[in-house]
N, C-alpha and C positions, 0 to 999 in steps of 0.2 A: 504494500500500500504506500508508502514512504518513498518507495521507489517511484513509481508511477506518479506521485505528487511533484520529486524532483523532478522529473520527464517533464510537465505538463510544467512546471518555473521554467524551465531552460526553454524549452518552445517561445514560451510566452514574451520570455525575457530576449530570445534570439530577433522577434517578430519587434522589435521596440526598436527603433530607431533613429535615433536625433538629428538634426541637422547640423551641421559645426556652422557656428556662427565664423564668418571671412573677417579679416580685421580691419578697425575701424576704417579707415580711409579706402579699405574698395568697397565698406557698404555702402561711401558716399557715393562711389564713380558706378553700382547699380542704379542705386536710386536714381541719379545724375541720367545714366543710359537710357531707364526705364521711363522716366518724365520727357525725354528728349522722341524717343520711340512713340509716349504720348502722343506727343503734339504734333509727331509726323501723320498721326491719324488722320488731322486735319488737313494737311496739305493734302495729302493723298485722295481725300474726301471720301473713307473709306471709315460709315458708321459703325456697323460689324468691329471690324479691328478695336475700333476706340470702345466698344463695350466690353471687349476681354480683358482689358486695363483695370478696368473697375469690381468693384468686391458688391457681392449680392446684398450685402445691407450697409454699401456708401452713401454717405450724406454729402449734397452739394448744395450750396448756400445760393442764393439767388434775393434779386430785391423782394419777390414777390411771397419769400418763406423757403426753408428749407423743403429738397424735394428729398425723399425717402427711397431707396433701393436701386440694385443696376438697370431692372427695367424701367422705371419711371425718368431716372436720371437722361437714358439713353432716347427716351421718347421725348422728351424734353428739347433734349441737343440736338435731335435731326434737323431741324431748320437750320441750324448752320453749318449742316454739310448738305447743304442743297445749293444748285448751282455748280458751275468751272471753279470760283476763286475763292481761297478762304476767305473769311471775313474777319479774320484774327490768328494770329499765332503768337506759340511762346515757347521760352524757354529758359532752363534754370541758372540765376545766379550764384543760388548760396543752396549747400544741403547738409541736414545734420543728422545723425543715426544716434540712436540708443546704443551704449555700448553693449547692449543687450542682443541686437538685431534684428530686436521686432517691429519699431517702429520708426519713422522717419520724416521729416520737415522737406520739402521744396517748393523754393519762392524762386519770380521770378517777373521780367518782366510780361506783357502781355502788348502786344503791339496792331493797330488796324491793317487791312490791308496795304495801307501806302509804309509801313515800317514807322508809321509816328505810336509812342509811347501813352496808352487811353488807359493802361491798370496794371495792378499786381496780384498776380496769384501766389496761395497760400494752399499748399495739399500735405494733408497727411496720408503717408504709402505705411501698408503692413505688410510682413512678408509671414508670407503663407508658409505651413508644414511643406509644400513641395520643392520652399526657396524663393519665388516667382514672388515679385513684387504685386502690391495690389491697391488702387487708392481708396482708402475711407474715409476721408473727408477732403472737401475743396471748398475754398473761399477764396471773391476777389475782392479785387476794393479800388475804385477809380483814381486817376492820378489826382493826388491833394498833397498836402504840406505831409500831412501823417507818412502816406506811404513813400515820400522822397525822403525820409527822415530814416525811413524802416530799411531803405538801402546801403 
């Protein structure tokens, strides 16, 4: 019996497996990859893609109230990826990781189609058990004193 208990640890115990957390400065240059990859969704104009970036119960800030989940998020966004031209891109200045490597900050600017500077985003990325970066939260916020202050 004791036997068969250990058998049924060591299985159990074999089936467990963690992820090694990379150290600190390439979590930043994922995150850094994984927001830059983001934002190519939208050049690309490729909705699909940019929903697999996001995590099934991401929050994303909007004037209008926070929207809830990747589908809603994602229904949301399709109008700007309609059309030939994005109607905004971005990409990251600054990114910081838990030394933990669960969770992650990137900001950055947010630019119209002509490359003039309209806002700053604000995402938090989690990484998932598979590794695989994922965003749970996004906020922006228009160019004002605040956000030239926060660069």
């Amino acid at each position: 019996m004791i036997r068969q208990i250990l058998v049924v640890m060591v299985m159990v115990l074999a089936g467990c497996r963690t992820v090694q957390v990379p150290a600190h400065g390439d979590l930043e240059k994922q995150v850094s990859a994984t927001e830059l990859a983001f934002a190519q969704t939208m050049a690309d104009r490729n909705i699909g893609a940019f929903g697999d970036f996001i995590s099934d119960e991401a929050v994303f800030f909007s004037e209008n109230g926070a929207i809830r989940g990747r589908e809603n998020i994602v229904k949301r966004w399709k109008s700007f990826f309609d059309g030939k031209t994005a109607p905004f891109s971005w990409s990251p200045d600054h990114v910081e990781a838990l030394d933990s490597g669960q969770l992650a900050l990137s900001t950055g600017p947010v630019l119209d189609a002509n490359g003039k500077l309209i806002a700053r985003f604000n995402s938090i990325w989690r990484r998932e058990p598979t590794g695989r970066w994922k965003i749970v939260f996004d906020k922006g916020c228009e160019v004002c004193q605040h956000c030239e202050v926060a660069r």
